[in-house]
Backbone atoms as SQL, in Angstrom:
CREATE TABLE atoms (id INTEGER PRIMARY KEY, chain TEXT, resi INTEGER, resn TEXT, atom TEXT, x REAL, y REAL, z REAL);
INSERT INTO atoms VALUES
  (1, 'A', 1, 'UNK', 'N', 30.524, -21.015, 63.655),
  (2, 'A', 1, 'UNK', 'CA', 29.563, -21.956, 63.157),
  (3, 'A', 1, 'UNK', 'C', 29.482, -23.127, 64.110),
  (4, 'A', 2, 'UNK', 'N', 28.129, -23.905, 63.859),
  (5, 'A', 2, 'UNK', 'CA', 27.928, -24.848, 65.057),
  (6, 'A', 2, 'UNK', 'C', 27.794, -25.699, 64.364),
  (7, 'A', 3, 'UNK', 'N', 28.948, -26.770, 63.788),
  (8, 'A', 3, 'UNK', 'CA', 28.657, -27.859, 63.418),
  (9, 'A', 3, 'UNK', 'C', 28.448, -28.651, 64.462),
  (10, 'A', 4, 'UNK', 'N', 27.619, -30.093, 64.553),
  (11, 'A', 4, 'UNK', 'CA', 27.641, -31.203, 65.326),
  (12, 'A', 4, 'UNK', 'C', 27.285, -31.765, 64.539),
  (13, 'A', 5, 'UNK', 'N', 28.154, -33.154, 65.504),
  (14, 'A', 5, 'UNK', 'CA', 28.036, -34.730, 64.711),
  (15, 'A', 5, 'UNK', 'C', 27.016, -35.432, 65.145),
  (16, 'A', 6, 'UNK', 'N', 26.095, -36.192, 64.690),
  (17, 'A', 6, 'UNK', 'CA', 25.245, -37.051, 64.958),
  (18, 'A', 6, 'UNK', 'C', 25.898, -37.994, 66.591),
  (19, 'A', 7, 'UNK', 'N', 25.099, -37.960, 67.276),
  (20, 'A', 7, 'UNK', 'CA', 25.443, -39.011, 68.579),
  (21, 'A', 7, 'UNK', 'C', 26.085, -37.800, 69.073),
  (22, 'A', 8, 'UNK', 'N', 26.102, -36.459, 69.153),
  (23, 'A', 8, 'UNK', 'CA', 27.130, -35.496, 69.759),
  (24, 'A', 8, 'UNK', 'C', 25.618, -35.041, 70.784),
  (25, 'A', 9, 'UNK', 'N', 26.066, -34.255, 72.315),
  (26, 'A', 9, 'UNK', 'CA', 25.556, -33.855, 73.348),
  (27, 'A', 9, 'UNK', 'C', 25.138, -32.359, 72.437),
  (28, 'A', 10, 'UNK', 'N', 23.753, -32.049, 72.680),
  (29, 'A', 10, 'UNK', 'CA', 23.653, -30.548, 72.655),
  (30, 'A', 10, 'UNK', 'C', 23.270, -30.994, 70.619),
  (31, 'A', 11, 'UNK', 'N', 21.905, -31.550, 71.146),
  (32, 'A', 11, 'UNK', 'CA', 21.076, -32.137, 69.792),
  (33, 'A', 11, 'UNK', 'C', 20.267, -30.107, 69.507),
  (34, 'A', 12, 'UNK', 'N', 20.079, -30.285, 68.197),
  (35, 'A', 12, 'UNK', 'CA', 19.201, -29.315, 67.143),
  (36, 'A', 12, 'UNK', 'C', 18.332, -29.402, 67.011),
  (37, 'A', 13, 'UNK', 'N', 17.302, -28.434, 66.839),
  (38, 'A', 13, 'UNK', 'CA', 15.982, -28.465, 67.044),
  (39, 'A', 13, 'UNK', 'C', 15.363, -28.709, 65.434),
  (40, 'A', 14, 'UNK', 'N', 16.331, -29.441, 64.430),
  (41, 'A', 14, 'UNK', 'CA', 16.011, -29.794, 63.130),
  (42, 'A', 14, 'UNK', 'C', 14.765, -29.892, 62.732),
  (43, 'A', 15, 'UNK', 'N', 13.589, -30.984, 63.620),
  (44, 'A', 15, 'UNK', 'CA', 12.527, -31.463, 63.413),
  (45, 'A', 15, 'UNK', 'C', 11.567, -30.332, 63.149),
  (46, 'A', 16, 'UNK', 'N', 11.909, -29.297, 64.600),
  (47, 'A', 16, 'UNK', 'CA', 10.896, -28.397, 64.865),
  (48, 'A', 16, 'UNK', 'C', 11.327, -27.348, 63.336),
  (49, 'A', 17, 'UNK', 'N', 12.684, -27.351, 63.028),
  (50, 'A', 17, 'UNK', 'CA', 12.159, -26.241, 61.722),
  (51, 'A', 17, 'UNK', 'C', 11.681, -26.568, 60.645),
  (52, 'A', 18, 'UNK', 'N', 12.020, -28.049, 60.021),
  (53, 'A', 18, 'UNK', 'CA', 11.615, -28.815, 59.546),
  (54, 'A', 18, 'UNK', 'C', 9.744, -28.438, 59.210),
  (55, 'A', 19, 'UNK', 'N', 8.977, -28.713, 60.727),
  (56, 'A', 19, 'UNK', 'CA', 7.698, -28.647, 60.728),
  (57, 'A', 19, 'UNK', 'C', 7.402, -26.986, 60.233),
  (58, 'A', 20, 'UNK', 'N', 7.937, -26.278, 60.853),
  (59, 'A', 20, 'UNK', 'CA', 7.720, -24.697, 60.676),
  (60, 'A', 20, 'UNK', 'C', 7.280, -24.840, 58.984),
  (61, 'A', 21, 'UNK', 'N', 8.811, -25.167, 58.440),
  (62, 'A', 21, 'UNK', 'CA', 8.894, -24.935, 56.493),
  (63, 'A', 21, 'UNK', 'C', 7.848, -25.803, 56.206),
  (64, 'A', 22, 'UNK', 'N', 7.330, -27.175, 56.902),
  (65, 'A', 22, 'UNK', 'CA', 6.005, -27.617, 55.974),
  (66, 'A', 22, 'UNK', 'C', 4.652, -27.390, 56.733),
  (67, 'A', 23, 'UNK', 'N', 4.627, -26.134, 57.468),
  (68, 'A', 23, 'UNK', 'CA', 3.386, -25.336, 57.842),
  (69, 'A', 23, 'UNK', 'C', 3.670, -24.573, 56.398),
  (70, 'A', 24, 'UNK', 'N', 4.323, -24.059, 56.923),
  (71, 'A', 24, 'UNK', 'CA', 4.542, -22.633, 55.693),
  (72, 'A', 24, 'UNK', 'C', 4.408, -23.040, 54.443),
  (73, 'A', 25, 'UNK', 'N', 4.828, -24.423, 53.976),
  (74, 'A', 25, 'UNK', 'CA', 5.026, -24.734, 52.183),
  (75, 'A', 25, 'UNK', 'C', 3.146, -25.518, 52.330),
  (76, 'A', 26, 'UNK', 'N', 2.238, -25.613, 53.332),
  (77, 'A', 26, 'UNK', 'CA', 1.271, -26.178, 53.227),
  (78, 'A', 26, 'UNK', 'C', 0.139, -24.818, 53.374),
  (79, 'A', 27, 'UNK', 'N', 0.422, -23.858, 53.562),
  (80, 'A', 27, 'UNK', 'CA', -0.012, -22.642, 53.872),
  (81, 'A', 27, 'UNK', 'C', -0.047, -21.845, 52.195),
  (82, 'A', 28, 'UNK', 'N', 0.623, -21.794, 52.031),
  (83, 'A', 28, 'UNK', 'CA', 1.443, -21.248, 50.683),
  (84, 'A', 28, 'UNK', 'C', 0.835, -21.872, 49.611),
  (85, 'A', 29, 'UNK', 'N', 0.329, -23.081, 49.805),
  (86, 'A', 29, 'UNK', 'CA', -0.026, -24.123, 48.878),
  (87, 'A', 29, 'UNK', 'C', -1.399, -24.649, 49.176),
  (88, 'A', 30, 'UNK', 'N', -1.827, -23.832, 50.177),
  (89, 'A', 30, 'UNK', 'CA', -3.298, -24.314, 50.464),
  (90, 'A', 30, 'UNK', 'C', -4.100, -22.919, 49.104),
  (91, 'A', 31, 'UNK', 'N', -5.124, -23.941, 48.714),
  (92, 'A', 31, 'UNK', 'CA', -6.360, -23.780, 47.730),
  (93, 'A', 31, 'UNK', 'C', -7.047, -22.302, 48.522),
  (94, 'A', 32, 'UNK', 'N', -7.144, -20.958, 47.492),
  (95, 'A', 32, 'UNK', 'CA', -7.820, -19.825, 48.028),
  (96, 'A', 32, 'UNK', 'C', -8.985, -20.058, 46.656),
  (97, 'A', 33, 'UNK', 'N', -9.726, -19.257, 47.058),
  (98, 'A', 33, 'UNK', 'CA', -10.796, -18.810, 46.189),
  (99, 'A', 33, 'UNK', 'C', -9.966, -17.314, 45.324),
  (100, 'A', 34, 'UNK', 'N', -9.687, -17.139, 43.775),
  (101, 'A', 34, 'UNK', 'CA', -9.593, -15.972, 43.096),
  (102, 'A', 34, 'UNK', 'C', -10.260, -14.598, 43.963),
  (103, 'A', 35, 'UNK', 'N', -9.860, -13.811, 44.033),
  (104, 'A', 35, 'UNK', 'CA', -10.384, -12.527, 43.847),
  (105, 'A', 35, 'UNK', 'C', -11.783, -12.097, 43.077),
  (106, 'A', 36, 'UNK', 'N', -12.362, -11.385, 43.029),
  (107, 'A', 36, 'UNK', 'CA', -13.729, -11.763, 42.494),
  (108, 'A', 36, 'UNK', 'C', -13.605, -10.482, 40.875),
  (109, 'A', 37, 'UNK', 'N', -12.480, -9.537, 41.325),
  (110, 'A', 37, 'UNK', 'CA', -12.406, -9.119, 40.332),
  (111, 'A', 37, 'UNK', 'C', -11.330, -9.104, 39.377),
  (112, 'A', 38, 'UNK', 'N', -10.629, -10.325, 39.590),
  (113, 'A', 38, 'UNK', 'CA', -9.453, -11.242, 38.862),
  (114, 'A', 38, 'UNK', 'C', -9.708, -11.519, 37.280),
  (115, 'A', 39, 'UNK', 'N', -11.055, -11.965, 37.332),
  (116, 'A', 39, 'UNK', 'CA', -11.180, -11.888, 35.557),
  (117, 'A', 39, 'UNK', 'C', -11.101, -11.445, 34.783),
  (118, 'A', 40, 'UNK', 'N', -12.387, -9.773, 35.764),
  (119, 'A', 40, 'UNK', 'CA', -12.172, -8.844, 34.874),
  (120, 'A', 40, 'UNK', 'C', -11.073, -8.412, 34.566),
  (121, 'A', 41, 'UNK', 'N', -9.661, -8.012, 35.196),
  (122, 'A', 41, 'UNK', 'CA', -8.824, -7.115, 35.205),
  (123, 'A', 41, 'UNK', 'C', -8.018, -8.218, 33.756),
  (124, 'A', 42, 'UNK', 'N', -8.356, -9.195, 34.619),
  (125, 'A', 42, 'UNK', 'CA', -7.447, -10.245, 33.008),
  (126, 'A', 42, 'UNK', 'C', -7.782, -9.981, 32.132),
  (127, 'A', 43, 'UNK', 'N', -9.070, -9.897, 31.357),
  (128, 'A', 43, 'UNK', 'CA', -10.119, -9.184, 30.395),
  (129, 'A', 43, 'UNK', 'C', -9.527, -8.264, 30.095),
  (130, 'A', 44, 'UNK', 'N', -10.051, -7.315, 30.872),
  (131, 'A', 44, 'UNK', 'CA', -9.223, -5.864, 30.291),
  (132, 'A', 44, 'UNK', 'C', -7.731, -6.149, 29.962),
  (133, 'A', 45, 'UNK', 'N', -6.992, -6.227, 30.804),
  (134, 'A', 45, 'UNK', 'CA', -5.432, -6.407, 30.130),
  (135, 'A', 45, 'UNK', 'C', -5.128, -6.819, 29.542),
  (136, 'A', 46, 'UNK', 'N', -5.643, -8.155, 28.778),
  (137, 'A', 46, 'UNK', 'CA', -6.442, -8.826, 27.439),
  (138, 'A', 46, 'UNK', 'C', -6.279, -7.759, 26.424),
  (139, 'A', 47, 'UNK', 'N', -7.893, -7.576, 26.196),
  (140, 'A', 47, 'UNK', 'CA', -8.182, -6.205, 25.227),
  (141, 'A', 47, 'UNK', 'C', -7.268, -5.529, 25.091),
  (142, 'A', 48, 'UNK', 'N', -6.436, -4.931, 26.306),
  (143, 'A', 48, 'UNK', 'CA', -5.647, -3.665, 26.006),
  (144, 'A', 48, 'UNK', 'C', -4.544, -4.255, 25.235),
  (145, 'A', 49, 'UNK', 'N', -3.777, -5.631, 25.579),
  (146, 'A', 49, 'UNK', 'CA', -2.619, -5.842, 24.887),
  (147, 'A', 49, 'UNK', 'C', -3.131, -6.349, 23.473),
  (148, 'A', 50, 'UNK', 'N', -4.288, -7.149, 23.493),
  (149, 'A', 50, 'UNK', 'CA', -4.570, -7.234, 21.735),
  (150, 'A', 50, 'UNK', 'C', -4.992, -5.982, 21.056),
  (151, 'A', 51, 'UNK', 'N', -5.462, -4.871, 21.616),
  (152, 'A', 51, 'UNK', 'CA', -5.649, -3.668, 20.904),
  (153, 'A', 51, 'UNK', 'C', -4.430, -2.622, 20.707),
  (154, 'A', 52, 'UNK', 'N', -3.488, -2.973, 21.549),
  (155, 'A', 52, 'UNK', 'CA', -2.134, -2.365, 21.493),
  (156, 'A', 52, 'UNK', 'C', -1.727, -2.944, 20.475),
  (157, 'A', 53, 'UNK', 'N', -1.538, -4.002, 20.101),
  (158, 'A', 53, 'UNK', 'CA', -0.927, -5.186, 19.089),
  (159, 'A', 53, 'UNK', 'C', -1.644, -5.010, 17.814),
  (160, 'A', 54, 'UNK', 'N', -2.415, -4.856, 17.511),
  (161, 'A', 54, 'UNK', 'CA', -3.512, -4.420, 16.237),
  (162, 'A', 54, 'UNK', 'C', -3.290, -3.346, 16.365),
  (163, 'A', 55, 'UNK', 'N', -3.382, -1.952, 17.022),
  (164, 'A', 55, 'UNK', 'CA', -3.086, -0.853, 16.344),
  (165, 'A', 55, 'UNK', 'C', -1.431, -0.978, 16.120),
  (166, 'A', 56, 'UNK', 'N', -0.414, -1.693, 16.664),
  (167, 'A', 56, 'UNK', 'CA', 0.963, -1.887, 16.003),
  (168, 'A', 56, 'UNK', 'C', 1.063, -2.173, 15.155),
  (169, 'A', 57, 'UNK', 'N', 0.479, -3.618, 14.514),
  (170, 'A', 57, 'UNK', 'CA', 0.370, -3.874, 13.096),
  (171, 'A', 57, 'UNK', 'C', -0.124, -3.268, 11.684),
  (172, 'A', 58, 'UNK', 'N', -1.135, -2.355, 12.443),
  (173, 'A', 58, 'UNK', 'CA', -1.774, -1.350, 11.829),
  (174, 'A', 58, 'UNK', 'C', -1.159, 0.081, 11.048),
  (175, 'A', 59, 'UNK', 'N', -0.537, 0.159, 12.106),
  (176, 'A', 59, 'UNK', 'CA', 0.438, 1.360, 11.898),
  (177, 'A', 59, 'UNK', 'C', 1.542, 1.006, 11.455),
  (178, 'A', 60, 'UNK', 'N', 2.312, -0.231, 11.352),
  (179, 'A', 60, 'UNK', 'CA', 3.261, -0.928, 10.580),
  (180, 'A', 60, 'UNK', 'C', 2.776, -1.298, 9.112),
  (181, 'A', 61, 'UNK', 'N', 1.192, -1.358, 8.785),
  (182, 'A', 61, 'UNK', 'CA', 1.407, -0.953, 7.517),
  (183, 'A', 61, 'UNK', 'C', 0.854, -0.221, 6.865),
  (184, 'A', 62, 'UNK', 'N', 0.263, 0.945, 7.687),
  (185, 'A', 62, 'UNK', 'CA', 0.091, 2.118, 7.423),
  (186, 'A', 62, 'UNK', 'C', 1.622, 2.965, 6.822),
  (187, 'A', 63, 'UNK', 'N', 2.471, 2.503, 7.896),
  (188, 'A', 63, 'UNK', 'CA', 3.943, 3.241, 7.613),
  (189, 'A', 63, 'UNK', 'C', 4.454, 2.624, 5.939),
  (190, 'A', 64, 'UNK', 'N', 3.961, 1.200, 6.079),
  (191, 'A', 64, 'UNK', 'CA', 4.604, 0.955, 4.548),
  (192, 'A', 64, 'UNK', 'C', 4.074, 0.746, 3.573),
  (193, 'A', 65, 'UNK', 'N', 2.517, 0.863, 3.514),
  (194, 'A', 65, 'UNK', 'CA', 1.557, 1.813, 2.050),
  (195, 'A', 65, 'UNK', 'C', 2.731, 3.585, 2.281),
  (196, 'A', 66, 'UNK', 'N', 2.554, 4.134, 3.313),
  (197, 'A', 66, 'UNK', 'CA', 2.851, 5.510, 3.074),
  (198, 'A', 66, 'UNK', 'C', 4.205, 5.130, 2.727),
  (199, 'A', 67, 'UNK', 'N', 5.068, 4.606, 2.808),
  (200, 'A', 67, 'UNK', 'CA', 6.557, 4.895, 2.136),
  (201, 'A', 67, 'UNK', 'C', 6.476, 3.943, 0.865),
  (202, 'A', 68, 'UNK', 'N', 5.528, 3.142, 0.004),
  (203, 'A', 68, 'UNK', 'CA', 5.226, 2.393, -1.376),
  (204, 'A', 68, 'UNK', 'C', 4.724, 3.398, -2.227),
  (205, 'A', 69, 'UNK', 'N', 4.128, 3.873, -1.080),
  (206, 'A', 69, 'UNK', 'CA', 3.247, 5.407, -2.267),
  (207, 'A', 69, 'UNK', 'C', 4.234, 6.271, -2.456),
  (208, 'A', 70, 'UNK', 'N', 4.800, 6.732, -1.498),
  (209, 'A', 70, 'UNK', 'CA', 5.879, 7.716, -1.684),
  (210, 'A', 70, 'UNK', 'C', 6.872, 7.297, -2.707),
  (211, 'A', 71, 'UNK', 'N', 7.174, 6.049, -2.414),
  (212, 'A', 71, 'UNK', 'CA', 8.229, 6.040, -3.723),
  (213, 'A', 71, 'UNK', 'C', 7.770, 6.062, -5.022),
  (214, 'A', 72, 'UNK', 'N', 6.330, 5.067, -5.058),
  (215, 'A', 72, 'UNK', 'CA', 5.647, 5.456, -6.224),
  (216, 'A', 72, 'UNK', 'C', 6.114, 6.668, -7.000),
  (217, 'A', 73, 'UNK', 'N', 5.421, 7.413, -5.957),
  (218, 'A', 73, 'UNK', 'CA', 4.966, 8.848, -6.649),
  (219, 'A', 73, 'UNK', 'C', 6.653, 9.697, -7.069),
  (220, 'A', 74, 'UNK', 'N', 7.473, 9.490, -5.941),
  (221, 'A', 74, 'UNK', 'CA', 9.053, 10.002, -6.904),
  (222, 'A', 74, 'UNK', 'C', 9.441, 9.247, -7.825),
  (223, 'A', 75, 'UNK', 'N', 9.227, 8.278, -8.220),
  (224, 'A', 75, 'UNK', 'CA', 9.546, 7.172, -9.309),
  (225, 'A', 75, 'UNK', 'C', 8.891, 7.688, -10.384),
  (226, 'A', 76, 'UNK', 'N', 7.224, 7.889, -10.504),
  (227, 'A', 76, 'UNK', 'CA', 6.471, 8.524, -11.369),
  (228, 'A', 76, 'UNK', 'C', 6.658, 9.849, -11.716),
  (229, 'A', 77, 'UNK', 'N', 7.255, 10.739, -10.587),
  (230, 'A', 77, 'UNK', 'CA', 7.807, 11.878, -10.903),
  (231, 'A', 77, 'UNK', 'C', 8.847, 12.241, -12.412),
  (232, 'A', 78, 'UNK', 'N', 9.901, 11.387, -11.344),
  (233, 'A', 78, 'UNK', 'CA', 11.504, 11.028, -12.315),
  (234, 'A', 78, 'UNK', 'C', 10.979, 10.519, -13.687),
  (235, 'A', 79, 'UNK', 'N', 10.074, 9.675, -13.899),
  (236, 'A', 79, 'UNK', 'CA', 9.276, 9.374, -15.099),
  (237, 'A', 79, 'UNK', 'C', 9.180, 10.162, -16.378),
  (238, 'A', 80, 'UNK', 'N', 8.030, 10.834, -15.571),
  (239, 'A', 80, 'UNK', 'CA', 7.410, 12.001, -16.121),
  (240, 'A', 80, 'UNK', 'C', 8.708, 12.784, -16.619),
  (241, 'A', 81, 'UNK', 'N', 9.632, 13.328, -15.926),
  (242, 'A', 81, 'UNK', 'CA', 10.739, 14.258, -16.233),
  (243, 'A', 81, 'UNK', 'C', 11.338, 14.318, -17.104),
  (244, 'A', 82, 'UNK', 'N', 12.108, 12.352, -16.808),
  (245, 'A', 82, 'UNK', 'CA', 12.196, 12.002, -18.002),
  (246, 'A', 82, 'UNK', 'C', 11.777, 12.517, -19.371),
  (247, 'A', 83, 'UNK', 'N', 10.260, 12.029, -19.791),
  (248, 'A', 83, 'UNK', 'CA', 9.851, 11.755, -20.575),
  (249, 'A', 83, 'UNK', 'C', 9.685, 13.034, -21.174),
  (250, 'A', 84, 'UNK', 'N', 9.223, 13.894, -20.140),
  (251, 'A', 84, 'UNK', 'CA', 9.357, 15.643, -20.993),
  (252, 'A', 84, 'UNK', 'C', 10.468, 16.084, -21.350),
  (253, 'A', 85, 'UNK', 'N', 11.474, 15.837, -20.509),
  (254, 'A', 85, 'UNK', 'CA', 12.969, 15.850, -21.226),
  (255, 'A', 85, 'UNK', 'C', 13.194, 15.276, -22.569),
  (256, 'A', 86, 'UNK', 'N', 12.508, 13.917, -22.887),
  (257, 'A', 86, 'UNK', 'CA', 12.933, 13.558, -23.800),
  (258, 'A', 86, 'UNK', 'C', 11.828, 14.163, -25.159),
  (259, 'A', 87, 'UNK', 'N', 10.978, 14.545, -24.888),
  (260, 'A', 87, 'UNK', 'CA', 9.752, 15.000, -25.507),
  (261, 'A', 87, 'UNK', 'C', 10.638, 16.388, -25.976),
  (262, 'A', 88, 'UNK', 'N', 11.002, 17.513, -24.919),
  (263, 'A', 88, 'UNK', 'CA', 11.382, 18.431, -25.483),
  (264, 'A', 88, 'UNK', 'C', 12.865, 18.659, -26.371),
  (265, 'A', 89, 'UNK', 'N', 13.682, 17.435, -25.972),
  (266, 'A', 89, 'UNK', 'CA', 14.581, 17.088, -26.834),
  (267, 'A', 89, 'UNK', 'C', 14.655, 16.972, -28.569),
  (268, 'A', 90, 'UNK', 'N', 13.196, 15.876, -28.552),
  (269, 'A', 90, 'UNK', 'CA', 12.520, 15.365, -29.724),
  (270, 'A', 90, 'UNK', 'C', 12.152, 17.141, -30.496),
  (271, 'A', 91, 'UNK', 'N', 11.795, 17.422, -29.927),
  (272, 'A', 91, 'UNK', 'CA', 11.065, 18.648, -30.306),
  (273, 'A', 91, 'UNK', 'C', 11.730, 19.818, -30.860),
  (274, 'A', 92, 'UNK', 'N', 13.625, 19.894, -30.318),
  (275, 'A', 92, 'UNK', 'CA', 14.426, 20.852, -30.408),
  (276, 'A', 92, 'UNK', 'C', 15.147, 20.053, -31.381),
  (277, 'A', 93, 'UNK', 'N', 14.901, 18.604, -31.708),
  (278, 'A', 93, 'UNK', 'CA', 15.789, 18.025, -33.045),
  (279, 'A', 93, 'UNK', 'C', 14.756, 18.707, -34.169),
  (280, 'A', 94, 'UNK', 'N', 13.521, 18.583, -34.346),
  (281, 'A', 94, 'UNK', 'CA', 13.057, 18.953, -35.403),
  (282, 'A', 94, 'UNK', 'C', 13.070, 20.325, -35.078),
  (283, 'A', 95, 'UNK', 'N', 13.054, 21.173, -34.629),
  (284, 'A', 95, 'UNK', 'CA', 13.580, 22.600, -35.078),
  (285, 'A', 95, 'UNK', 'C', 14.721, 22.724, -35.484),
  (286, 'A', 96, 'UNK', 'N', 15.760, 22.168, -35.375),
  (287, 'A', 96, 'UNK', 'CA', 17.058, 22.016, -35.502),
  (288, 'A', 96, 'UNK', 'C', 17.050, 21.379, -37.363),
  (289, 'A', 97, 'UNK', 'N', 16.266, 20.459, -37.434),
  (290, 'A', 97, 'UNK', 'CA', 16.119, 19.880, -38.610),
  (291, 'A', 97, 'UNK', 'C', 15.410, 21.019, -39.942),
  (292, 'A', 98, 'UNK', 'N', 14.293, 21.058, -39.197),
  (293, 'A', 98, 'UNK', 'CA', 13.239, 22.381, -39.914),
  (294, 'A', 98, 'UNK', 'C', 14.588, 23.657, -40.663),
  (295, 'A', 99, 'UNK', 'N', 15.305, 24.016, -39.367),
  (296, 'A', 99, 'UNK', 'CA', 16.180, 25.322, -39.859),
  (297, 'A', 99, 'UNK', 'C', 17.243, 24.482, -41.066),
  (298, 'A', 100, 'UNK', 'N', 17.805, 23.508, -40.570),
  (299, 'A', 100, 'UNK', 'CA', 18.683, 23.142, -41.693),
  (300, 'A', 100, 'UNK', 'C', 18.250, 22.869, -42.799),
  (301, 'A', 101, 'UNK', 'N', 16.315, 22.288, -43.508),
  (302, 'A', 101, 'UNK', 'CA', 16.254, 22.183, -44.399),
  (303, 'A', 101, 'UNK', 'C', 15.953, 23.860, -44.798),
  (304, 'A', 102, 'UNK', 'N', 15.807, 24.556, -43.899),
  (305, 'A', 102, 'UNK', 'CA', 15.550, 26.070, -44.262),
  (306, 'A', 102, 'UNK', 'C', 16.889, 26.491, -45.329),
  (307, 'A', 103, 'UNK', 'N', 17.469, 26.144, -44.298),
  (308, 'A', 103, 'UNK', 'CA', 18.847, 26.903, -44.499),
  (309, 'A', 103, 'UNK', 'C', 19.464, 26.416, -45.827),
  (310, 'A', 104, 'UNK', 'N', 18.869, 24.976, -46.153),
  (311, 'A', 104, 'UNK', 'CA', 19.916, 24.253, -47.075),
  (312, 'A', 104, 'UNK', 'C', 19.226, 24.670, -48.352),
  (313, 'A', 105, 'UNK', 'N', 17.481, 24.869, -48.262),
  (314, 'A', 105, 'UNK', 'CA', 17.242, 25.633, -49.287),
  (315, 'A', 105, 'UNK', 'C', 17.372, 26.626, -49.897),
  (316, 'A', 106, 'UNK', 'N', 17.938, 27.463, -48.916),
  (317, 'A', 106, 'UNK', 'CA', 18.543, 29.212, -49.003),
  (318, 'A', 106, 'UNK', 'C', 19.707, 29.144, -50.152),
  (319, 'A', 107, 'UNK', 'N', 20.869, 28.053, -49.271),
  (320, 'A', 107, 'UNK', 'CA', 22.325, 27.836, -50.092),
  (321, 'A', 107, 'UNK', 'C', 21.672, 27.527, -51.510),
  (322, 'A', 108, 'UNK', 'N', 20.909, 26.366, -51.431),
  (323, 'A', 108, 'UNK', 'CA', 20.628, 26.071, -53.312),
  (324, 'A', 108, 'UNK', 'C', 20.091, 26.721, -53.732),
  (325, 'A', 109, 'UNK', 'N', 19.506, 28.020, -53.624),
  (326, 'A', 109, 'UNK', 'CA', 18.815, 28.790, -54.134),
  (327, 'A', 109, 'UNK', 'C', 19.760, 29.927, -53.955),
  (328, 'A', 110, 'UNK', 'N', 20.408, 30.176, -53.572),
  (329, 'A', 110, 'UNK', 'CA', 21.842, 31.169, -53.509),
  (330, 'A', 110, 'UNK', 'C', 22.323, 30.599, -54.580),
  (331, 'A', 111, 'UNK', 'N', 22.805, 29.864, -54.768),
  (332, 'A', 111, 'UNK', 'CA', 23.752, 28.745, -55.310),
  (333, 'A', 111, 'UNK', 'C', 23.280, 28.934, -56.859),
  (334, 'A', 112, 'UNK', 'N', 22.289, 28.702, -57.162),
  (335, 'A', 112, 'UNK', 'CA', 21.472, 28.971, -58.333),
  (336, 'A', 112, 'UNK', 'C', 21.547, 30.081, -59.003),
  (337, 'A', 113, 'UNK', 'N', 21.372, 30.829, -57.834),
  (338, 'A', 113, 'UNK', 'CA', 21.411, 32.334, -58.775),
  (339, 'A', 113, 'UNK', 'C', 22.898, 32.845, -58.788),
  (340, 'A', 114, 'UNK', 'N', 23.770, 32.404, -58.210),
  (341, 'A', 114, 'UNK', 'CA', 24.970, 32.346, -58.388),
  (342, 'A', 114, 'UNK', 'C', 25.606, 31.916, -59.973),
  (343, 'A', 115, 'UNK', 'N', 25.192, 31.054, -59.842),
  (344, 'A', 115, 'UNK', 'CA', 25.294, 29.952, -61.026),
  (345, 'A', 115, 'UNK', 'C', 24.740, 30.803, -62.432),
  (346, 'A', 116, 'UNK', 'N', 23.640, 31.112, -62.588),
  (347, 'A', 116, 'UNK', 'CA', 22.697, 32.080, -63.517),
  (348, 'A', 116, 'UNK', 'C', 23.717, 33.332, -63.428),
  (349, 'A', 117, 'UNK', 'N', 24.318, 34.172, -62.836),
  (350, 'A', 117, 'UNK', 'CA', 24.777, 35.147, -62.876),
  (351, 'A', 117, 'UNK', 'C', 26.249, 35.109, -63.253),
  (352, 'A', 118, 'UNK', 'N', 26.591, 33.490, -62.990),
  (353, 'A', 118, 'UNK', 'CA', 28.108, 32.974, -63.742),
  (354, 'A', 118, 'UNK', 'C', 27.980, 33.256, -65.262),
  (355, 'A', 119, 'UNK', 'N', 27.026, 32.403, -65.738),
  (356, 'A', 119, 'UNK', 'CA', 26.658, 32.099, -67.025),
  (357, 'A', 119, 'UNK', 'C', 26.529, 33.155, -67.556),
  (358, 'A', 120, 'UNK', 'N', 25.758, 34.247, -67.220),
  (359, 'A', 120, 'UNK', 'CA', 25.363, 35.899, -67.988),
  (360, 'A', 120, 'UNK', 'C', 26.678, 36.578, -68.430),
  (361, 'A', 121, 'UNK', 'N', 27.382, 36.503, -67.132),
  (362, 'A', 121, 'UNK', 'CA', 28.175, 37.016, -67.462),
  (363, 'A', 121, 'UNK', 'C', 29.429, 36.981, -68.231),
  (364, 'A', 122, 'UNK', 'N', 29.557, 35.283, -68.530),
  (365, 'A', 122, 'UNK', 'CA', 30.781, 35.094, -69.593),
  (366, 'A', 122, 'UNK', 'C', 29.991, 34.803, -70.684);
């Protein structure tokens, strides 16, 4: 490495790079005219990312009507199941009921003539 001290023999050409970097940072920084088809392309890439973005949102709640409905509809299912379950339940108590008053009329009417055939006979 080439350090030197200020007031030292065998001076650096500092100034001259100096000027180089503020050609270059005045170059770099000098005023162009856009491209002529700079707008459009902004435009379009525009559109495309707000139409990318709307059909995302779109389809985000497309996805969650279709999984509200879906549960709906197994919820309304299980419902329903329910309810015929409990319907045909209801339905197998009164047969269940029906036979026992069947049945209970049979015994008292057994029972009766039981009774009548006690009596005859003593």
């Amino acid at each position: 490495m080439d350090f030197e001290r200020p007031g030292q023999a065998g001076k650096t050409d500092q100034p001259a790079k100096i000027d180089e970097f503020e050609r270059e940072l005045r170059q770099a920084m000098e005023r162009r005219p856009a491209p002529p088809s700079l707008k459009r392309r902004i435009m379009q890439k525009r559109t495309v990312l707000r139409t990318e973005r709307v059909q995302s949102h779109t389809m985000w709640w497309q996805r969650l009507a279709a999984s509200v409905l879906l549960v709906g509809v197994i919820a309304g299912g299980y419902s329903w199941r329910q309810a015929e379950d409990r319907r045909k339940g209801e339905e197998a108590k009164q047969q269940v009921l029906t036979a026992l008053r069947i049945t209970n009329r049979a015994l008292n009417d057994m029972n009766r003539r039981l009774a009548e055939r006690n009596r005859e006979e003593k």
